[in-house]
Structures are given as C-alpha cells and as structure tokens.
N, C-alpha and C positions, 0 to 999 in steps of 0.2 A: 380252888382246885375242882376240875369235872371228872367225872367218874363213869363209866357206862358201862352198865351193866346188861349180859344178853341170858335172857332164859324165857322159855315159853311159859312160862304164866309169871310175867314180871312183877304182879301185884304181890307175891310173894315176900317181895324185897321192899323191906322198909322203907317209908321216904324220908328223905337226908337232902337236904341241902346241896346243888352242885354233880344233883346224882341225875341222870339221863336215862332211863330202863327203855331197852327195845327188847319189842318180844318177836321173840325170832327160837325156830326149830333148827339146830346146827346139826342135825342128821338129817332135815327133809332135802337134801342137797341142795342144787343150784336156783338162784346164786349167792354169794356169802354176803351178809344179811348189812355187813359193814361198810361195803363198798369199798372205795379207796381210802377209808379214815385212815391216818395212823395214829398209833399209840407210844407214848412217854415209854408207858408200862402197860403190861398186861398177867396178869393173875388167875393161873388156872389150877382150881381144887379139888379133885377128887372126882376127876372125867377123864373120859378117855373114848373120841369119836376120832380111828385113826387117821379117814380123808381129809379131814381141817385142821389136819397139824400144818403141814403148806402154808396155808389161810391165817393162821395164827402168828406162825413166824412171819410172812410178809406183811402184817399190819403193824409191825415194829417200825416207830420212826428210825431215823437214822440216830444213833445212840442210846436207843429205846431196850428196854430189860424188859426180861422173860423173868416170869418165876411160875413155875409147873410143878406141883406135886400130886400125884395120883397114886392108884393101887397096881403093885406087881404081883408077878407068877410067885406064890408062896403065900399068896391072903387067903388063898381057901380055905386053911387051916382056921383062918379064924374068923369065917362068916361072908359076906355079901361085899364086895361082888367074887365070884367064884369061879364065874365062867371064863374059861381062860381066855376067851377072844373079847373082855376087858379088864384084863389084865396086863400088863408092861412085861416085855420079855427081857431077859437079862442086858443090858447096853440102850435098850431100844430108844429111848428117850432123850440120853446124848448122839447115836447116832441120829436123829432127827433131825437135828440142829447143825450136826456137823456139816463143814464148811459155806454154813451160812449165817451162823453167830458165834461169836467168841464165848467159849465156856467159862464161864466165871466158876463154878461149883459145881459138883453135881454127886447125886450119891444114890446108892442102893442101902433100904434098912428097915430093919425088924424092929418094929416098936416095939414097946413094951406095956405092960399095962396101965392107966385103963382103957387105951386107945388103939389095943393089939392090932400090930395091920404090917404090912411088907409094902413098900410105898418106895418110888423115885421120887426125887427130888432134881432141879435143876436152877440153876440161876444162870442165864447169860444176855447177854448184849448184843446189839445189831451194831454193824459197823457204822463209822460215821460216814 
C-alpha cells in the first residue's frame, strides 16, 4: 500500500514503508501541489484551509473515500483553534461535498473528555 502524505515540514512524519512525504504549503496557493494524482482515500485531521476543499474532493479517484474530521464553531469553549474563521460552521462540511460525493456519514459533536473539542466528521465517496 502507498500512502502520501502533504505537510510543510514532511521530516515530521515518521518513515514507514510505502509512505511518499511531499512537502508542499496547502495555504501558499497555486498550484495544488498534487497535480492530477487521484486518491483510493484521502484523510484529513484537524485542518481546515477552506480554498482546497475543491482540491481535495477532486483528487478522489472514482470510488475513492473521504474521511474529514476537523474543529467547529463551539471549540472555543475549550481552547485552540478558536478563531472562528478555522472553525466548521453549522452544515458546512457536508455541504462541501454536496453533490459531488455521496454522503456515507456525517455528523456534528461535542466530545467529551480528555479530548474536549466540537468537531465534524464526514465519510463519503466519489462516484464511480
């Protein structure tokens, strides 16, 4: 299995077998650092740059799954990030997606301790 992983300082990221690190800034804008790759899958955790949501969902192969969890409006209550312009606005996350992936799941929710946070969640799929 390969795996590729994008962060600007990819030496961060352990090395693993299979694993591909490209160091790429997914806020310094154009152009998206991926090019025409697509992806099986794609896994995004606890970001939120809203111009590469586009970017993100079209690098879904055909059949290819999303899984997106990051921070909504109601984490400031419990610390970082707080600014509301990175934080998920009520819906915002499924409508992103809408009608251009099939919603497998998706959900709005207050953790609980020790991990306190107001977070979306999604799971869906690119057509075939």
């Amino acid at each position: 299995m390969q795996v590729t992983a994008v962060d600007r300082d990819p030496d961060r990221q352990p090395d693993a077998p299979g694993l591909n690190k490209v160091k790429a800034d997914l806020e310094a804008g154009r152009p998206w650092p991926l090019g025409e790759r697509r992806f099986d899958l794609i896994v995004v955790t606890n970001y939120l740059y809203r111009p590469i949501l586009p970017d993100i969902v079209g690098a879904l192969a055909p059949g290819g799954l999303l899984l997106y969890e990051t921070f909504a409006l109601g984490n400031e209550r419990f610390g970082k990030p707080s600014n509301p312009d990175f934080l998920l606005r009520p819906g915002e996350l499924a409508a992103a997606v809408a009608g251009r992936l099939e919603i497998l799941g998706f959900e709005e929710v207050e953790l609980g301790a020790p991990r306190a946070a107001v977070v979306q969640r999604i799971a869906a799929r690119a057509p075939l």
